[in-house]
C-alpha positions in Angstrom: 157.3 94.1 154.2 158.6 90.9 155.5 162.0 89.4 154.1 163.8 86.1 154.6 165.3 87.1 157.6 162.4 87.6 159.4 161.4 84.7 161.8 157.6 85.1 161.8 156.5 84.8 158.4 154.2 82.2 156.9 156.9 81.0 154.8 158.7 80.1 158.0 155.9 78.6 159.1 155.4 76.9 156.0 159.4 75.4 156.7 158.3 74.2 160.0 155.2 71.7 158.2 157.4 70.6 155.5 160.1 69.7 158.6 157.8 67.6 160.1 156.7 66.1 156.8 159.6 65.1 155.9 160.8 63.9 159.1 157.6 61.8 159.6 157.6 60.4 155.9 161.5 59.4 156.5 160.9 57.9 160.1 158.1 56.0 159.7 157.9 55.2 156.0 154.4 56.6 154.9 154.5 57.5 151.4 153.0 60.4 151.8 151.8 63.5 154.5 150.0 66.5 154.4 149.3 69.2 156.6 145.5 70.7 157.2 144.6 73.9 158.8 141.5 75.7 159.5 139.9 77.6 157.3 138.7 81.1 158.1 135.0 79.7 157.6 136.0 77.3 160.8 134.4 74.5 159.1 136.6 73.3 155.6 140.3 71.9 156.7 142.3 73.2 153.8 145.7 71.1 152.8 148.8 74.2 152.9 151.6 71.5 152.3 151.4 68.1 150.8 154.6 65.8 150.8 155.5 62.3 149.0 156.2 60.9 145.9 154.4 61.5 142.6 151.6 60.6 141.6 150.2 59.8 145.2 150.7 63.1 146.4 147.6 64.0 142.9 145.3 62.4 144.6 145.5 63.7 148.4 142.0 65.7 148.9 142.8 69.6 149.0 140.0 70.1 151.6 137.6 68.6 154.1 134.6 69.3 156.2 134.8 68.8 159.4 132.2 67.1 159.6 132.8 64.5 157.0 133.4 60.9 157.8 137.0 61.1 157.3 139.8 60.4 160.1 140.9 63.5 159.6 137.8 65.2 160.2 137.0 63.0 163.3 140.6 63.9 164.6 139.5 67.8 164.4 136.4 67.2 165.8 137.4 65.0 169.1 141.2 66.2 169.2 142.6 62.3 169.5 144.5 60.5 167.3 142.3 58.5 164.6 143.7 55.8 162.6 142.2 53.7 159.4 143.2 50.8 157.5 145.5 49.0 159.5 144.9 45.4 158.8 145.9 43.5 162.0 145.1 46.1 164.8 141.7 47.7 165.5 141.1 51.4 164.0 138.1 54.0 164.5 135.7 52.0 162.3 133.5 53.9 159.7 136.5 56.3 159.0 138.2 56.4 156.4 140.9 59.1 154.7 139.0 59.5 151.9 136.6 57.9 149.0 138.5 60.0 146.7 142.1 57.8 146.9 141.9 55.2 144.2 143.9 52.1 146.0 144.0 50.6 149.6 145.5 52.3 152.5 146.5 53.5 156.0 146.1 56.5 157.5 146.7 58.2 160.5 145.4 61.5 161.7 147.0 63.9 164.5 145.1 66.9 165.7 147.5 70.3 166.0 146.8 71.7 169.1 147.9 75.0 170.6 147.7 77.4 173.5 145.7 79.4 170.4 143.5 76.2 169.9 143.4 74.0 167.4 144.6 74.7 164.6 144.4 71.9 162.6 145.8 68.3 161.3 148.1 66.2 160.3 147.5 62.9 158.6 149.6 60.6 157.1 149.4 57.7 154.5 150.6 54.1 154.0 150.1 52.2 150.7 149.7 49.5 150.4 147.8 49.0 154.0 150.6 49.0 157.0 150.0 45.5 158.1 150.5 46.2 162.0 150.2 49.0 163.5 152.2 51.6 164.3 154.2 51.0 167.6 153.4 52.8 170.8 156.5 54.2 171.2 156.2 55.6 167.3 152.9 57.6 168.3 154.2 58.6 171.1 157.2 60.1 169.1 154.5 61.4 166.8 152.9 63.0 169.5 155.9 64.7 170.5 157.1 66.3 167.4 153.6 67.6 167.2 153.9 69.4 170.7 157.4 71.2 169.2 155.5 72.5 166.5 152.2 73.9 168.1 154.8 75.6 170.3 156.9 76.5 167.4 153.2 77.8 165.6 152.3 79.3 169.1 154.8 81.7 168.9 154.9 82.3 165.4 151.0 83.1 166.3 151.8 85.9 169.0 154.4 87.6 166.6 151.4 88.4 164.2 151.8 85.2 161.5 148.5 84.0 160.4 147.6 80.4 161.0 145.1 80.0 158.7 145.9 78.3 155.0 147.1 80.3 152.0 144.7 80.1 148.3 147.1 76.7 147.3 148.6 73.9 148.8 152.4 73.9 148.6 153.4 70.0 147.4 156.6 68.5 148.8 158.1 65.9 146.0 160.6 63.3 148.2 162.0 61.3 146.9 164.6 59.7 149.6 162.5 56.9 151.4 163.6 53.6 149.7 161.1 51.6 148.4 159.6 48.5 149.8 159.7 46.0 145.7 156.3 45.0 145.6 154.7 43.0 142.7 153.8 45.0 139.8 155.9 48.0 140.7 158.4 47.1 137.6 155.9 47.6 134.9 157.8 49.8 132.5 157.2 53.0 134.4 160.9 54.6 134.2 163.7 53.3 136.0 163.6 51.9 138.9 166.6 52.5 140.3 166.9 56.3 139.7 164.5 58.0 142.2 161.6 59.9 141.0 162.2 58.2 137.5 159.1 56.3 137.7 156.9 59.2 139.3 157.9 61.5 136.5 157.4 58.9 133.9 153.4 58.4 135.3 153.5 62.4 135.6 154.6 63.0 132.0 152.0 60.2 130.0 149.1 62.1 132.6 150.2 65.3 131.0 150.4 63.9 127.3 147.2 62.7 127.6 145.7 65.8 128.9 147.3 67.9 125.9 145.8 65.7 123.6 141.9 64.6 124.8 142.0 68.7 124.8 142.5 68.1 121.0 139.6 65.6 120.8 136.9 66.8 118.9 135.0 63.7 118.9 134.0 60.5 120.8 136.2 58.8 118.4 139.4 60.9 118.6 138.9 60.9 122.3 138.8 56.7 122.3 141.6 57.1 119.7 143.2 59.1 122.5 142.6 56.4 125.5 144.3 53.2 123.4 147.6 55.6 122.5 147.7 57.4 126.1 145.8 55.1 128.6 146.1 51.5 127.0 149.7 51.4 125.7 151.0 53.1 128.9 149.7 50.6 130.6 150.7 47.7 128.4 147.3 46.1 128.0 146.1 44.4 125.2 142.3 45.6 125.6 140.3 48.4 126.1 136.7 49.0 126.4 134.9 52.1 127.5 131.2 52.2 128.3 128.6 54.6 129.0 126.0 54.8 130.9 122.5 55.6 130.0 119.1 54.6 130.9 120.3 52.0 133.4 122.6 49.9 130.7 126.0 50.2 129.9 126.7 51.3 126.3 130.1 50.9 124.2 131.4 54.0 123.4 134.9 52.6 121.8 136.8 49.7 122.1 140.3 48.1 121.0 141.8 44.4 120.9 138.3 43.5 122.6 137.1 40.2 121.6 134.2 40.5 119.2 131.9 37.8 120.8 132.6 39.2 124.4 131.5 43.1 123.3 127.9 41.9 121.8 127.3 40.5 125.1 128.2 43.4 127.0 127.1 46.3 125.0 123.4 47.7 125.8 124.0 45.3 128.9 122.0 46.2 132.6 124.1 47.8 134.6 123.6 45.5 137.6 126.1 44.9 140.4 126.4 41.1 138.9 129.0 43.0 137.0 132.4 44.1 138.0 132.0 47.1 136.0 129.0 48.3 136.6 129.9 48.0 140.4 132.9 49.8 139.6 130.9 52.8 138.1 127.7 53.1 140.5 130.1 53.0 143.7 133.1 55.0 142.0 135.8 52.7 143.2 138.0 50.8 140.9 138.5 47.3 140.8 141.8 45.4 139.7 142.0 41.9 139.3 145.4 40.2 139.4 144.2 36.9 137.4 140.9 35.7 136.0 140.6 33.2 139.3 140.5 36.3 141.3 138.3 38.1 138.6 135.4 34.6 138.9 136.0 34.1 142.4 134.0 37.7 143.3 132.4 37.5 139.6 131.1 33.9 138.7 129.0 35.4 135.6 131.9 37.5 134.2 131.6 37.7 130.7 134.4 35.6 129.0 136.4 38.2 127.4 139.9 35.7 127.1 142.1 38.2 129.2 143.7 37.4 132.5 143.8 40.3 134.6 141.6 43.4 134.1 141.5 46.9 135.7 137.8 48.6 135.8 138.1 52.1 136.0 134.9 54.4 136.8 135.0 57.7 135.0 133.3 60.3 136.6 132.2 63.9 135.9 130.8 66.7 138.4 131.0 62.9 140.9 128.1 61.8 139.2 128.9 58.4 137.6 129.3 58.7 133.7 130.8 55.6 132.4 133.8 52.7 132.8 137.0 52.2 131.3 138.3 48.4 131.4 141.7 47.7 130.3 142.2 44.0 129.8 145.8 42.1 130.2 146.9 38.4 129.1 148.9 37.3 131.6 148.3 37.9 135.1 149.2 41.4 136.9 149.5 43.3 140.0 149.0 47.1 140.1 151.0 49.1 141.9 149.6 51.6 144.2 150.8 54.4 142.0 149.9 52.7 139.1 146.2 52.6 140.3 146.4 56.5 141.3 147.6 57.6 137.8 145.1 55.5 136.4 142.3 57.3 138.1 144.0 60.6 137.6 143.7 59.3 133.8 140.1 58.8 134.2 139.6 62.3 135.8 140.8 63.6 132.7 138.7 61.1 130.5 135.3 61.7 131.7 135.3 65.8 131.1 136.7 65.2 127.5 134.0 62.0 127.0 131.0 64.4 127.8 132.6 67.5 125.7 132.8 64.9 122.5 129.3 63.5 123.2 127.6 66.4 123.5 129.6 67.9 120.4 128.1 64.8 118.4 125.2 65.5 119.7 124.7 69.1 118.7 126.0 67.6 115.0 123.7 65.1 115.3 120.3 67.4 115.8 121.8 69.7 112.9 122.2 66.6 110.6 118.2 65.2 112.0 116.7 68.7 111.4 118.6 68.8 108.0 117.7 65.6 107.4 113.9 66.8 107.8 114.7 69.5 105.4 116.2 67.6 102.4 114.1 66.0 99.8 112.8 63.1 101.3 113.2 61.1 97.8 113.5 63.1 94.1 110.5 63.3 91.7 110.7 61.6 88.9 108.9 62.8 85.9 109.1 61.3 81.9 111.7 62.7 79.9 114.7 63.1 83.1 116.4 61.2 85.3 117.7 62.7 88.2 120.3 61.8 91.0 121.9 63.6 94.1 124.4 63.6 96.9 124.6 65.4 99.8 127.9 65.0 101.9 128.4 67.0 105.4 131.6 69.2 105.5 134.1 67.0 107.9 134.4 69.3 110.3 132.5 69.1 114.0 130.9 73.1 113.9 127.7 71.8 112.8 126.1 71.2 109.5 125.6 73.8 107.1 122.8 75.1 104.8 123.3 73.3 101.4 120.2 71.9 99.8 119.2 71.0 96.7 115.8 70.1 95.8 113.8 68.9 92.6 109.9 70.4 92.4 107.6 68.9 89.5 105.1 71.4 87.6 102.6 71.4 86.0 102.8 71.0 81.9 105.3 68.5 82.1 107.9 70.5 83.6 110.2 70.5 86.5 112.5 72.2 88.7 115.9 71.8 89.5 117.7 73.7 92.5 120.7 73.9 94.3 121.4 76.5 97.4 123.8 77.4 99.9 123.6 79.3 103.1 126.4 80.8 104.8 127.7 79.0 107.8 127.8 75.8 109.5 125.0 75.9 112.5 121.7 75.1 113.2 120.5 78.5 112.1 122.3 78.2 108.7 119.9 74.6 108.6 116.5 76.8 109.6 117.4 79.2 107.1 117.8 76.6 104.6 114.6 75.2 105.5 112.6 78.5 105.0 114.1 79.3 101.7 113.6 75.9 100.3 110.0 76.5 101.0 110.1 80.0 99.4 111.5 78.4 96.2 109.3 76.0 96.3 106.4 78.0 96.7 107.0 80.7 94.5 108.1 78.3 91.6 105.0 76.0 91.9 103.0 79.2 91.7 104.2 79.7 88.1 107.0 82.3 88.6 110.1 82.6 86.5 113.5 81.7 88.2 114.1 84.7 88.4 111.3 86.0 90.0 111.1 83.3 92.3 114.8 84.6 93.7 113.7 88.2 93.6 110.9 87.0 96.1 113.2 84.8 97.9 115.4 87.4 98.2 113.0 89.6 99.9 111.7 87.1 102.2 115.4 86.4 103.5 115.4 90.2 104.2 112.5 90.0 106.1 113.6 86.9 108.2 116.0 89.6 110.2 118.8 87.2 110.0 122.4 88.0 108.9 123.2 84.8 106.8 122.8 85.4 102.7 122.9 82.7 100.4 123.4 81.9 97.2 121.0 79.4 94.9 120.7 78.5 91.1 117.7 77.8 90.1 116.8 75.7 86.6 113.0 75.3 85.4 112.7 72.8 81.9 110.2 71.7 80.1 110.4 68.1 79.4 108.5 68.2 76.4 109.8 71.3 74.2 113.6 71.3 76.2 113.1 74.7 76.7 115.2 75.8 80.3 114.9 78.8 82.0 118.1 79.7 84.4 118.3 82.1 87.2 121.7 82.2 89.5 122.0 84.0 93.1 126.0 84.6 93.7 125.9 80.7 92.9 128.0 78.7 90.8 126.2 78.3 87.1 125.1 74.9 86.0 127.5 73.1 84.3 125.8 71.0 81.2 127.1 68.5 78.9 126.0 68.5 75.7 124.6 65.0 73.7 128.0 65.2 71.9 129.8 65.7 74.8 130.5 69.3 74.4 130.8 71.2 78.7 128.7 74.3 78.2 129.2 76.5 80.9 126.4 79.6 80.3 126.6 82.6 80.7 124.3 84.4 83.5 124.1 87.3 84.9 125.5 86.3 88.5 123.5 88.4 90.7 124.4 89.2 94.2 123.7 86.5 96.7 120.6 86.9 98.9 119.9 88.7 101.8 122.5 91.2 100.9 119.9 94.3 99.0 116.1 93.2 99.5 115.7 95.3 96.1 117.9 93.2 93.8 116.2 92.1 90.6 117.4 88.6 89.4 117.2 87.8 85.5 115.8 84.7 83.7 118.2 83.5 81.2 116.8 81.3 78.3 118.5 78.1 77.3 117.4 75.1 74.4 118.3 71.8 75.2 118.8 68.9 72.9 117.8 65.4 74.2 120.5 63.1 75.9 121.9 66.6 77.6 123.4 66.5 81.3 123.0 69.4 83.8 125.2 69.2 86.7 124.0 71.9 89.6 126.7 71.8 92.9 127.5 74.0 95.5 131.0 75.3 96.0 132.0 72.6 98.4 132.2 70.3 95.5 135.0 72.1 93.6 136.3 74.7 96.9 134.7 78.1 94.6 136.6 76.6 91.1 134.3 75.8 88.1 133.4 72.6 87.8 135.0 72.2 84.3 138.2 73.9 85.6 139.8 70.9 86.3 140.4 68.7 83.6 139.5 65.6 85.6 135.3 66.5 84.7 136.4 66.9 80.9 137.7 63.4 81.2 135.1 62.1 83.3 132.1 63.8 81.2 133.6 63.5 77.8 132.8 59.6 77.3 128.6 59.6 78.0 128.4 58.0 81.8 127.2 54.6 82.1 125.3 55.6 85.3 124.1 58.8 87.0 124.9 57.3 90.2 128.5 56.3 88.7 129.3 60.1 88.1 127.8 61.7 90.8 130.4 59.2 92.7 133.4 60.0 91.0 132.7 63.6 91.2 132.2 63.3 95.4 134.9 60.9 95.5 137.8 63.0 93.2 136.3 66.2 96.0 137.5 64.6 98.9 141.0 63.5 97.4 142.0 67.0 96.0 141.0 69.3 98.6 140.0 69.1 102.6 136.5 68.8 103.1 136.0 71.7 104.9 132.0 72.8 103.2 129.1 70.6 103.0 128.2 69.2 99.3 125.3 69.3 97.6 125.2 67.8 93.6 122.2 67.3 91.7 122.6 65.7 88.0 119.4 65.8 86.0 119.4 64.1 82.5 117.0 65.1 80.2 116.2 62.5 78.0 113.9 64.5 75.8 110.2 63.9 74.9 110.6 60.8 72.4 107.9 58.7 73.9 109.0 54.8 74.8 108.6 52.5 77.4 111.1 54.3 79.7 108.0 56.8 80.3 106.8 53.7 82.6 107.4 54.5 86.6 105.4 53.5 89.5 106.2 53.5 93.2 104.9 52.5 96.6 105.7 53.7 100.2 105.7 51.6 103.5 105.5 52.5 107.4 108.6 51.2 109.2 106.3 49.2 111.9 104.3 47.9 108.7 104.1 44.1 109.3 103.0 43.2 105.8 105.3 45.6 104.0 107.6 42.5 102.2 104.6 41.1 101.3 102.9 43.9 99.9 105.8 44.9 98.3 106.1 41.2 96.4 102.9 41.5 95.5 103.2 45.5 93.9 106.1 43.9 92.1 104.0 41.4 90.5 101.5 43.2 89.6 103.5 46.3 88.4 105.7 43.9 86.1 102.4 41.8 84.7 100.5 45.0 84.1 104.2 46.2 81.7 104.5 42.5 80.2 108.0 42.1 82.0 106.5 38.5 83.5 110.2 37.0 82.3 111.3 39.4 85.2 108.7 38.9 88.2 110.5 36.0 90.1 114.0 37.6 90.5 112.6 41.4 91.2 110.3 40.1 94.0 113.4 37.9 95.2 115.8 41.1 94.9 112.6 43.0 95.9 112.1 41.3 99.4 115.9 41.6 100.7 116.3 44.9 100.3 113.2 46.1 101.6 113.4 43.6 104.5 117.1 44.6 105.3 115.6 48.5 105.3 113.1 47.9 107.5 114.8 45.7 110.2 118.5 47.4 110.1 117.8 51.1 109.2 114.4 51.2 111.2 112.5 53.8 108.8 109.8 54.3 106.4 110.5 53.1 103.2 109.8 54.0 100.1 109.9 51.5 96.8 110.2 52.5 92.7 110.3 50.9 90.1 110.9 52.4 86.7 111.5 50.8 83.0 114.4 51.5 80.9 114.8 50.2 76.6 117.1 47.6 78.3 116.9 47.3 82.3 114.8 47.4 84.8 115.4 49.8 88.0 114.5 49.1 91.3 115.3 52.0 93.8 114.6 51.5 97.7 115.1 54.5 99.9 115.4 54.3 104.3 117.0 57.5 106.5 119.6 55.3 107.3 123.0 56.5 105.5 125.3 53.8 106.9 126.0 52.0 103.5 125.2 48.3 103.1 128.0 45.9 103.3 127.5 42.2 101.6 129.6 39.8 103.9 130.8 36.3 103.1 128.5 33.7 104.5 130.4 32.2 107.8 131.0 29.2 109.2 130.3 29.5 113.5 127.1 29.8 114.4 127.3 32.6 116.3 128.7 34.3 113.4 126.3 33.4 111.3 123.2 34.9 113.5 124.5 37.9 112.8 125.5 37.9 109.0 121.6 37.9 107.8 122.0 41.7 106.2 125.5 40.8 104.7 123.6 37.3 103.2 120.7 39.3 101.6 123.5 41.4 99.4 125.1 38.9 98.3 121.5 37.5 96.4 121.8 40.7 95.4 125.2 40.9 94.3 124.5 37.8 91.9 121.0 38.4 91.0 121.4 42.0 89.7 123.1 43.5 86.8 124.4 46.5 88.8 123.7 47.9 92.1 124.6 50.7 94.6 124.6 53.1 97.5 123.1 56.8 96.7 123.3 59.3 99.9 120.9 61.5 99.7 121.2 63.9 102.8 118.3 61.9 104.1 119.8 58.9 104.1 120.2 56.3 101.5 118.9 54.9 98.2 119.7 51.2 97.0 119.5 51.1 93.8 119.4 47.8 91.2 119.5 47.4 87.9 117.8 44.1 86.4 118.5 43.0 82.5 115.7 43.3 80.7 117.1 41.2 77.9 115.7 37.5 77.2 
């Protein structure tokens, strides 16, 4: 075993590069040198010790071909000394150090030759550019303290130590050369008169940022994550990341970004007209001091009101995956090590962009398929009224296997059921999907609840999966009130009484299913009066406490509820403020109104394709029509008004099939319009720029709304949204 007293070791050899690094980077003022030796495969130069100040030193390429186009490949290859980048004085041209350094620079390239042969080489760097260069008699010194070390190697070599380089570079932080001031090197980065203070203090917001984009679950988080760790850092005032897909450049997030300036820009072609897109398709970033600068290469840059701007191309795998601009108001240089850390940044970015998006991505095909799965609208038969919300669990696994689901039968009956499978995946939404169509086919075939879930039960059993679930299952009849009640390890209905009394019943709770394919479930009989709520939920709603445990429900329920919509809001709403919303939710409130016939037995609906160029007419007219046929004619001209700005807003902004209903009430008249679309409408004031106003037509249409109607709202429904308005039907 060898031991620090030993002469021929590789760590002596290793103290013979860093000697000449350091002597070099102090002599001649590069900022940073490296040493290269051949690999064992005699083709890949692999670095063994890198020297200079933080974060250049990040940057240097661990290894090269040989036969790359790099001047320290071509110095191995011809065994002369190549040089690149000098601005005044001829180089080898073609070569360059490498595409992977972020900023401008010189290098120089010296190949290590021995009695042995070559054994490598060493390169040094300038940055900025050198702007003469280097003296004859400084390569010839060069050259000369490279001939002491291949003889210093050479006989290292004949006592046995091996020449080639180790599994890791060793890095060589100096510290001692004095800095040339250059503009923008006083940026907030440390202190500048402490050496190393400002290296560190790029080193340490590079490793905060990488702790936290490893914490970035989403593409939101991780942009959340760029304007705390890229953006303040760097003291801009803007930030916008793009993506690239299809050929156009996509914003994925954004802060302090002129509004105007990111509608012209997002879904943009990602020509070479643009600074950014250049930036991205040739991977090289592009800083621009001033806007002069930015207009003199750019003339059709986008007016974004910022001075100078930094592009930054993130990469993954070297494949071209977005941009990252960070926009400043006053005019600024970047320092050479402020360019490297901000690519260093972006190295970071572009792996933790690409986890986030595909993570969405996975969450959104579960929500699409579970979307597919959900009721597309409820059935509404005479004698109930029926509402539901479904609400994803918050966090990024996946969605889950809550359903709910409202089946009409024949005899005037219907029924009502609410389900849960285990899990939060894509298989815990096929599962749902196959036992809703179990339920659904076993009850429409007449069965009991409870032999409906027997059957279910089996079926599950027979689907060789390991996920059980649990499901309640209500059939009424509408004319009689008669309600038959089966439960599956589920949470009983919770029902409210006409007088207000919660009625929590008693059922046998069974075991969930998929657990024993030979459990029998039991049908529980109940009588209910008219003007009686049922509340079915899954346990996400209450995190596995009865409903009427908290005395919040008691308070909300006790008073009748102006709306279904209303309660089935408050009830979501009180959720997410008293626990974490760590299950999906799935609520269905049914209110039977009881057989008393009336003019509330009076529905009627229509659906529309979302390419369907007639659909607001046709929908005007099936207004008209429906409302003269009920002798509501007082009511025609403000439903088809209300009528046509809803549906044309659902056609044009959520892009969907749309389905329209209209239903009479002793006092009101409802108007429901469903689209897949669950963003939420949002009426907007009308504004006063023209280009403001081209794109406030959705937020216009709900305000004629807003005053036209006696109420209106938002209903999620798992498959996207109902908007729902209530018209007086008073004189």
């Amino acid at each position: 075993m060898s031991n620090d007293t030993d002469p021929y070791t590789a760590l002596h050899r290793d103290r013979a590069l860093a000697d000449i690094l350091r002597d070099v980077i102090g002599h001649l003022g590069a900022n940073t040198g490296l040493v290269y030796l051949l690999a064992d495969d005699n083709h890949t130069l692999r670095s063994e010790i890198i020297g200079g100040a933080q974060p250049a030193i990040y940057v240097m390429p661990e290894h090269i071909d040989i036969a790359d186009p790099f001047a320290t490949s071509a110095a191995y290859r011809t065994g002369n000394v190549i040089t690149a980048g000098f601005r005044t004085t001829a180089s080898s041209p073609g070569l360059i150090f490498a595409s992977r350094v972020p900023f401008p620079y010189s290098v120089i390239a010296l190949p290590i030759d021995s009695d042995n042969g070559r054994l490598g080489v060493l390169t040094f760097v300038w940055v900025p550019p050198r702007t003469h260069h280097l003296h004859t008699r400084d390569i010839a010194w060069l050259k000369n303290k490279i001939a002491t070390l291949a003889r210093t190697l050479d006989t290292m070599a004949g006592h046995g130590v091996d020449m080639h380089p180790g599994t890791k570079p060793a890095l060589l932080p100096l510290y001692q050369r004095t800095p040339t001031p250059r503009p923008g090197d006083n940026t907030g980065w440390g202190l500048p008169d402490y050496p190393g203070s400002t290296e560190v203090s790029f080193m340490y917001q590079l490793h905060q940022l990488a702790a936290e984009l490893n914490e970035a679950t989403s593409v939101g988080d991780v942009m959340a994550v760029t304007r705390h760790r890229i953006m303040t850092p760097f003291a801009a005032t803007a930030f916008l990341v793009h993506t690239c897909k299809d050929g156009r450049l996509w914003v994925a997030g954004h802060s302090g970004y002129p509004t105007v300036a990111l509608r012209l820009l997002h879904g943009a072609a990602a020509t070479f007209h643009r600074p950014d897109a250049r930036a991205l398709h040739t991977r090289t970033p592009l800083f621009f001091e001033d806007r002069h600068t930015l207009l003199s290469s750019y003339p059709h840059a986008v007016d974004d009101d910022l001075e100078a701007t930094a592009y930054l191309p993130i990469t993954l795998h070297n494949h071209p995956l977005g941009v990252c601009t960070l926009g400043f108001p006053h005019p600024r240089a970047f320092s050479p090590e402020e360019q490297a850390v901000a690519m260093l940044m972006m190295d970071l970015l572009g792996p933790a962009l690409e986890r986030a998006t595909l993570t969405e991505n996975a969450r959104q095909l579960a929500e699409d398929l579970q979307k597919k799965l959900l009721p597309r609208h409820l059935v509404e038969v005479p004698g109930m009224i029926t509402t539901a919300r479904y609400i994803p669990a918050s966090s990024t696994e996946g969605l889950g296997g809550d359903w709910y689901d409202v089946i009409p039968l024949p005899g005037n009956r219907i029924a009502l059921v609410v389900g849960d499978v285990e899990g939060h995946s894509i298989d815990s939404s096929i599962v749902m999907g196959q036992l809703r169509s179990a339920v659904r086919a076993y009850t429409t075939e007449g069965h009991t609840p409870g032999t409906t879930l027997t059957r279910a039960n089996r079926l599950l059993d027979e689907l060789d999966t390991d996920l059980m679930a649990t499901c309640c299952l209500v059939i009424l009849d509408t004319t009689t009130g008669a309600a038959e009640i089966a439960t599956a390890g589920h949470p009983p209905p919770l029902i409210r009484t006409s007088d207000g009394t919660l009625v929590t019943p008693s059922l046998p709770p069974g075991l969930p299913l998929g657990i024993n394919p030979d459990t029998p479930y039991i049908t529980t009989d109940l009588l209910l009066t008219p003007h009686t709520l049922v509340l079915l939920y899954t346990d996400g709603l209450t995190e596995n406490r009865p409903l009427d445990a908290d005395p919040y429900t008691h308070s909300l329920l006790t008073p009748r509820p102006d709306t279904l919509d209303h309660l089935a809001d408050h009830l979501i709403e009180y959720a997410a403020t008293q626990h974490t919303h760590h299950d999906d939710i799935a609520l269905l409130i049914a209110d039977y109104e009881g057989s008393q016939p009336g003019p509330n037995r009076r529905i009627t609906d229509i659906h529309f394709h979302r390419h369907d160029l007639n659909a607001v007419k046709t929908a005007r007219q099936f207004i008209t029509d429906s409302l003269h046929t009920w002798g509501l004619d007082n009511l025609i001209d403000n439903t088809r008004l209300l009528t046509s700005e809803i549906v044309t807003n659902a056609l044009i902004h959520a892009d969907s099939d749309v389905d329209l209903r209209l239903r009479e009430y002793p006092d009101h008249l409802r108007l429901e319009v469903h689209d897949t679309d669950p963003t939420p409408p949002i009426p907007i004031p009308i504004t006063l720029t023209p280009d403001a106003n081209q794109h406030a037509e959705h937020g216009r249409g709900l305000l004629i709304v807003d005053a036209l109607a006696t109420q209106w709202g938002n209903t999620p429904t798992g498959r996207g949204k109902t908007i729902w308005v209530n018209i007086s039907n008073h004189p």
